[in-house]
C-alpha positions as CSV (number, residue, x, y, z in Angstrom):
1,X,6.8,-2.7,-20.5
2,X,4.3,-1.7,-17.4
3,X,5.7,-1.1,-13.7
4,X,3.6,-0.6,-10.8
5,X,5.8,2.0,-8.9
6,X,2.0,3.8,-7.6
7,X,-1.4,3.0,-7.9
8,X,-2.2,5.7,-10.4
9,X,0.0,3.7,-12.8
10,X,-3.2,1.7,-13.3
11,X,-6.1,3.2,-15.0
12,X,-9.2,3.1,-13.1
13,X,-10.4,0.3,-15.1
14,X,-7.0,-1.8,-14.5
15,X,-7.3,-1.1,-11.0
16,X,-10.9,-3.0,-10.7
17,X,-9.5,-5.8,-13.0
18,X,-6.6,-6.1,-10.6
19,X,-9.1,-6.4,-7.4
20,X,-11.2,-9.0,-9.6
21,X,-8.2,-10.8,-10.1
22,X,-7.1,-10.9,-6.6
23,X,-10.6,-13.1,-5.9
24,X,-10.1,-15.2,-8.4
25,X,-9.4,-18.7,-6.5
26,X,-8.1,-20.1,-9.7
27,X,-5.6,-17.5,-11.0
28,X,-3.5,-18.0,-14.5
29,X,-0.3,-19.4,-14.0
30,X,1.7,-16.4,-15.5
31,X,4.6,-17.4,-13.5
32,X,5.3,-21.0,-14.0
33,X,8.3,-21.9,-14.8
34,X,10.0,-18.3,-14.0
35,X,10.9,-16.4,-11.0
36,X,10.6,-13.7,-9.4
37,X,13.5,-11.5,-7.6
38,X,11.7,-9.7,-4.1
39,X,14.7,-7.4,-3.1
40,X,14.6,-5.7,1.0
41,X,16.4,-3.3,1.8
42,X,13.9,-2.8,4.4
43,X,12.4,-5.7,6.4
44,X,9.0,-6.8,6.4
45,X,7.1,-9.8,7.8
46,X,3.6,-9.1,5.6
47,X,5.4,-8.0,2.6
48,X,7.7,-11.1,2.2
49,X,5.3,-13.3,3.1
50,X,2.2,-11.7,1.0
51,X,4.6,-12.0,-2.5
52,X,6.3,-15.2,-2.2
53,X,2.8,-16.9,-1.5
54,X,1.5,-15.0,-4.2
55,X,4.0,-16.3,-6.7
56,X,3.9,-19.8,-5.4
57,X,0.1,-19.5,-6.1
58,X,1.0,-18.3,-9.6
59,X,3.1,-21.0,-10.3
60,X,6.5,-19.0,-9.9
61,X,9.6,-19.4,-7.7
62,X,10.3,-16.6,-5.2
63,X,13.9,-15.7,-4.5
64,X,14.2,-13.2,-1.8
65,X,17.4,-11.5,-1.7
66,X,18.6,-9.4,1.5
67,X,19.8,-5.7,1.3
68,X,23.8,-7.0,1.8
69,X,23.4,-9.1,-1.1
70,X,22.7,-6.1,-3.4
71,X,24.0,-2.8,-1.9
72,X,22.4,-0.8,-4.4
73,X,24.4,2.3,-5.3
74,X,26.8,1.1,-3.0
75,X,28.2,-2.3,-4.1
76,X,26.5,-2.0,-7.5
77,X,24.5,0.8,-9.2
78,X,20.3,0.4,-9.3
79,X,21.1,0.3,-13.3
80,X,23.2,-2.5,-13.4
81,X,21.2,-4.6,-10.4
82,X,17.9,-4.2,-12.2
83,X,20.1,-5.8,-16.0
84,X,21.6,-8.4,-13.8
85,X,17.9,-9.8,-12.1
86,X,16.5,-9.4,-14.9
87,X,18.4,-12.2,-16.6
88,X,16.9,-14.5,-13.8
89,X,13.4,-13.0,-13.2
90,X,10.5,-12.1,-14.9
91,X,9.8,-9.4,-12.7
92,X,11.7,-7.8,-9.8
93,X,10.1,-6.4,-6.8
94,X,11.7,-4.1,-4.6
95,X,11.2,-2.7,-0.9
96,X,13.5,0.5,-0.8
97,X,14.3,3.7,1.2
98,X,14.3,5.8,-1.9
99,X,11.8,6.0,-4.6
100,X,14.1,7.5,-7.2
101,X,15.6,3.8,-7.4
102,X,12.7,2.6,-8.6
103,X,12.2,5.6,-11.1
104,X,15.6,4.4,-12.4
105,X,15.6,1.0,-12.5
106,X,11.5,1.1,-14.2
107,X,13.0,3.5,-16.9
108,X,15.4,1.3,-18.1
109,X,12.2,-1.7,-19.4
110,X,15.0,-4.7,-18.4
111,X,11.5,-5.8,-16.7
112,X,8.5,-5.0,-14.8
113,X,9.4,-3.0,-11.6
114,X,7.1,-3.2,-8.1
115,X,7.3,-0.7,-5.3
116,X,6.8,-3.5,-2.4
117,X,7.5,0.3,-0.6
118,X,9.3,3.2,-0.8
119,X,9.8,6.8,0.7
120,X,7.1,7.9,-1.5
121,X,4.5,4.8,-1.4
122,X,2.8,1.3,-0.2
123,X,0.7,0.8,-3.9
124,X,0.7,-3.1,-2.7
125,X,-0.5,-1.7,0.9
126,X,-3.5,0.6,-0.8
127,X,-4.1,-2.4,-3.3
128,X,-5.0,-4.8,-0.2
129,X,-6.6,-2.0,1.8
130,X,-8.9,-1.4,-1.7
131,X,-10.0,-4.7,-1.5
132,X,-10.9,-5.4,1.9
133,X,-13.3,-2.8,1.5
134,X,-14.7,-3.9,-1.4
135,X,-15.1,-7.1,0.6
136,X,-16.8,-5.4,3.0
137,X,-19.3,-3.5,1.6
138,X,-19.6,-4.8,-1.8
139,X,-18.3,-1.8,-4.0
140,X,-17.3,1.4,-3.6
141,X,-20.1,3.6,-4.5
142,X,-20.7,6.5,-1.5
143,X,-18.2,5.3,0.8
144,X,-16.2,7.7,2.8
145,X,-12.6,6.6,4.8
146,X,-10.8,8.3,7.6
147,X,-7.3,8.4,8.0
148,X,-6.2,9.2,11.1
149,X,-2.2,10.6,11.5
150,X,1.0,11.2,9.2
151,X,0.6,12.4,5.8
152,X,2.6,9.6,5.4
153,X,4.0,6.8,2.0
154,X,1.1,4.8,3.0
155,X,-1.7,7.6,3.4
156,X,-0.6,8.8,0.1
157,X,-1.1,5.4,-1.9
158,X,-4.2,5.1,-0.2
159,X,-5.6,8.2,-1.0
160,X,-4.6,7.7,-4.5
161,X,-6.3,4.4,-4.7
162,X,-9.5,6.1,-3.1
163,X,-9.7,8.7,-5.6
164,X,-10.1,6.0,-8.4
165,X,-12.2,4.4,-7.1
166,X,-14.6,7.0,-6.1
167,X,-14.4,7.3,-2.1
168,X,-14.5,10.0,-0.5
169,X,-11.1,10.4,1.5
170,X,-10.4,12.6,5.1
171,X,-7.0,12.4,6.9
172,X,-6.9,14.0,10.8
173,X,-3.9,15.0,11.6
174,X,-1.6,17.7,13.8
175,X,-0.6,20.7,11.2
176,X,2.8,19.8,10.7
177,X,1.7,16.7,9.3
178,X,-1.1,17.3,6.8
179,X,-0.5,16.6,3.1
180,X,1.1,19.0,0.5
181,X,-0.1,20.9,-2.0
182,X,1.8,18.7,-4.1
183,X,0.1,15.7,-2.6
184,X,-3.4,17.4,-2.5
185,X,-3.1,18.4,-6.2
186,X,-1.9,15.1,-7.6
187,X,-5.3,13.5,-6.0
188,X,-7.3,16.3,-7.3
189,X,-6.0,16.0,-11.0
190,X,-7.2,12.3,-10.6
191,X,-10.8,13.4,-9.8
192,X,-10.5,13.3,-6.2
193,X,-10.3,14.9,-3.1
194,X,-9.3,15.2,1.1
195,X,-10.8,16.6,3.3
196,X,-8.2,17.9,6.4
197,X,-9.1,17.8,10.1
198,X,-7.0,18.4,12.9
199,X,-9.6,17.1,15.2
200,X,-9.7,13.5,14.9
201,X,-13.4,13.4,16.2
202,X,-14.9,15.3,13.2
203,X,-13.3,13.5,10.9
204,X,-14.2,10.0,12.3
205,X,-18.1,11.3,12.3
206,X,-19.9,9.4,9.9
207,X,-17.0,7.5,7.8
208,X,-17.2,4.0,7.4
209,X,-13.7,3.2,7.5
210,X,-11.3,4.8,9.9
211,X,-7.9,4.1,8.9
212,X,-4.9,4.4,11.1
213,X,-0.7,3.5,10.6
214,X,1.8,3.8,13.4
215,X,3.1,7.5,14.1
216,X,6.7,7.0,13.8
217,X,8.0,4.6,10.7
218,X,11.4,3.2,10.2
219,X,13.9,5.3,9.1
220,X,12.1,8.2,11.7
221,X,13.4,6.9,15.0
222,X,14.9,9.9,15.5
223,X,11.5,11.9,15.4
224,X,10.0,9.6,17.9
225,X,9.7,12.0,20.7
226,X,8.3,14.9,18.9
227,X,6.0,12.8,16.8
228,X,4.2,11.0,20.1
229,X,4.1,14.4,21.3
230,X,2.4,16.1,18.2
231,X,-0.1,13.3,18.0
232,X,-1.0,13.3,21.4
233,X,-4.9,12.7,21.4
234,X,-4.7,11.2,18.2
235,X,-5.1,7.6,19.2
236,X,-7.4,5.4,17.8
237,X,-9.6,3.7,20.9
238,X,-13.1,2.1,20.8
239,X,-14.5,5.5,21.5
240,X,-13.1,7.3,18.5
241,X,-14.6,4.8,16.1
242,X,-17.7,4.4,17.9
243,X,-18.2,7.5,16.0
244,X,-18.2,6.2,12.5
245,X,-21.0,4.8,10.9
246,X,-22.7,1.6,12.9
247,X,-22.1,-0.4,9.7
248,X,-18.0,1.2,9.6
249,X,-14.6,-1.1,10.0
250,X,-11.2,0.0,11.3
251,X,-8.4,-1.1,9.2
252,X,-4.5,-0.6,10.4
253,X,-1.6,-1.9,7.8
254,X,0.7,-3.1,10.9
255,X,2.7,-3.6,12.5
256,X,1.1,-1.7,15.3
257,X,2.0,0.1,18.3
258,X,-0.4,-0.8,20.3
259,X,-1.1,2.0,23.1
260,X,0.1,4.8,20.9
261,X,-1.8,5.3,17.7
262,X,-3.8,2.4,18.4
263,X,-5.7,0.8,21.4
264,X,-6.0,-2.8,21.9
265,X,-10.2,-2.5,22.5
266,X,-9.7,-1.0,19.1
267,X,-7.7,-3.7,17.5
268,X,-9.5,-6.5,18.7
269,X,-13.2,-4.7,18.4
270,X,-16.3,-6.4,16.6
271,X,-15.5,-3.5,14.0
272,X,-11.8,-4.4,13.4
273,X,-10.9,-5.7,10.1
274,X,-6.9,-5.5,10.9
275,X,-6.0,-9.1,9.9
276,X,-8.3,-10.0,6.8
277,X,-6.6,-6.9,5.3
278,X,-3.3,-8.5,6.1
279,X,-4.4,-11.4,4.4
280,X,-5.7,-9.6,1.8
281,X,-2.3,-8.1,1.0
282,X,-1.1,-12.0,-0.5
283,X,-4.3,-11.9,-2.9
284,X,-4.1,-8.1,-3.8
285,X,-0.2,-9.2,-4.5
286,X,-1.5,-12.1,-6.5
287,X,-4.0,-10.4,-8.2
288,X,-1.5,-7.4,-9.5
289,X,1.2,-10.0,-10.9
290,X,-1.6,-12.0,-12.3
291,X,-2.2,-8.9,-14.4
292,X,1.2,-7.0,-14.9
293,X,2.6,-10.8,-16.5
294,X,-0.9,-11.2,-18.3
295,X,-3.3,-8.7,-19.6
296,X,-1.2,-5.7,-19.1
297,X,1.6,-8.0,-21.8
298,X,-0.8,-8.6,-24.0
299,X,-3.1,-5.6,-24.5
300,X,-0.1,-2.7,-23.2
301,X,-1.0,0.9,-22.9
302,X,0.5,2.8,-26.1
């Protein structure tokens, strides 16, 4: 049974079949008939949204079930949630604080597993982020992204993603914050690799996406006041991304703090792709369950 807990659990070849099937305006009904648990333990406007439209458009029924209904490891263990939605659903997805839930519930093959996030990842984030670009500038071939800020669960899916497809990635960020060597080796093993800046500037120069996410994300509040101060110059204005190339896009996976990582000039520039991409999160979303409840149950990996 396949789970999509990262993007890397796709071959690169899945992934592109994935993207196709997001822009398919007829997609296979894989869900009629069935339905399809979405549990939160964290909140999320785009990510509830995005997957119940997604399995409406499939031909499924959503059910989306709040954190104090579940209480994983609390009320009921992540083993014996995943058995008990799995007699209801044909797949479960799951926006959690900690990956290792996912891990456990995935291992178990009750039924397909999606990280809608974790601690660890965004894959549905990086999915919809790959395809905006691909939108944009028609494939992937020579393309170079930015990312300017934490080394953070949604940096990390997205520089995954880039790596399979063949983009070249660069993150900006204070010291403190730059990726692992874990993180750095995992993208190089996939054929990849990042470049570090800690001068926002230099990484910009040339890119044709700059990529930025909010400085401080839930579950960090606590940070708050030494993150603004560590990332002081690191906001994302109309000047910094008049740097990139003339043809390049900004992209943000909001919400955004407007005034701190971002600008509004920047948000609401001619170059600002912010709200296709969150859009695009729905048909990346559709095009994933299209294929984890099709082609992936049909032809599996052995």
């Amino acid at each position: 049974m396949r789970s999509f807990l990262e993007v890397d659990d796709l071959t690169p070849a899945e992934l592109h079949r994935v993207l196709e099937l997001a822009s398919d305006p007829s997609p296979p009904q894989v869900l009629a008939g069935k339905g399809a648990g979405l549990v939160f333990e964290k909140p999320s406007a785009r990510t509830r949204n995005s997957m119940e439209m997604a399995v409406v458009q499939l031909g499924g029924h959503p059910v989306y079930i709040r954190d104090e209904e579940v209480r994983i490891d609390v009320r009921e263990t992540a083993e014996d949630v995943i058995r008990v939605l799995a007699g209801y659903h044909d797949v479960v997805a799951l926006r959690v604080f900690d990956h290792r839930v996912l891990d456990r519930m995935a291992k178990l093959d009750a039924v397909p597993v999606v990280n809608l996030l974790s601690d660890e990842g965004h894959p549905m984030q990086a999915l919809a982020d790959l395809l905006t670009i691909r939108d944009e500038f028609g494939s992937f071939d020579g393309r170079v992204i930015t990312y300017i800020g934490d080394a953070n669960n949604v940096w990390r899916s997205l520089a995954i993603g880039c790596a399979m497809v063949g983009m070249t990635s660069r993150i900006a960020c204070p010291p403190d914050y730059a990726p692992t060597d874990v993180d750095l080796d995992r993208i190089n093993a996939i054929g990849g690799q990042v470049d570090v800046f800690d001068r926002p500037e230099e990484a910009v120069a040339g890119s044709d996406v700059v990529y930025t996410d909010v400085w401080t994300s839930m579950g960090q509040e606590a940070e708050n006041e030494a993150r603004m101060r560590a990332f002081e110059g690191f906001t994302v204005d109309e000047r910094l991304i008049s740097g990139m190339a003339s043809h390049g896009v900004f992209m943000h996976c909001l919400p955004a703090h407007r005034g701190e990582e971002v600008s509004d000039d920047a948000m609401e520039s001619s170059m600002s792709r912010v709200f296709q991409q969150a859009e695009n999160r729905m048909h990346a979303a559709r095009g994933l369950l299209a294929w984890l409840l099709g082609e992936a149950q049909r032809d599996p990996v052995t």
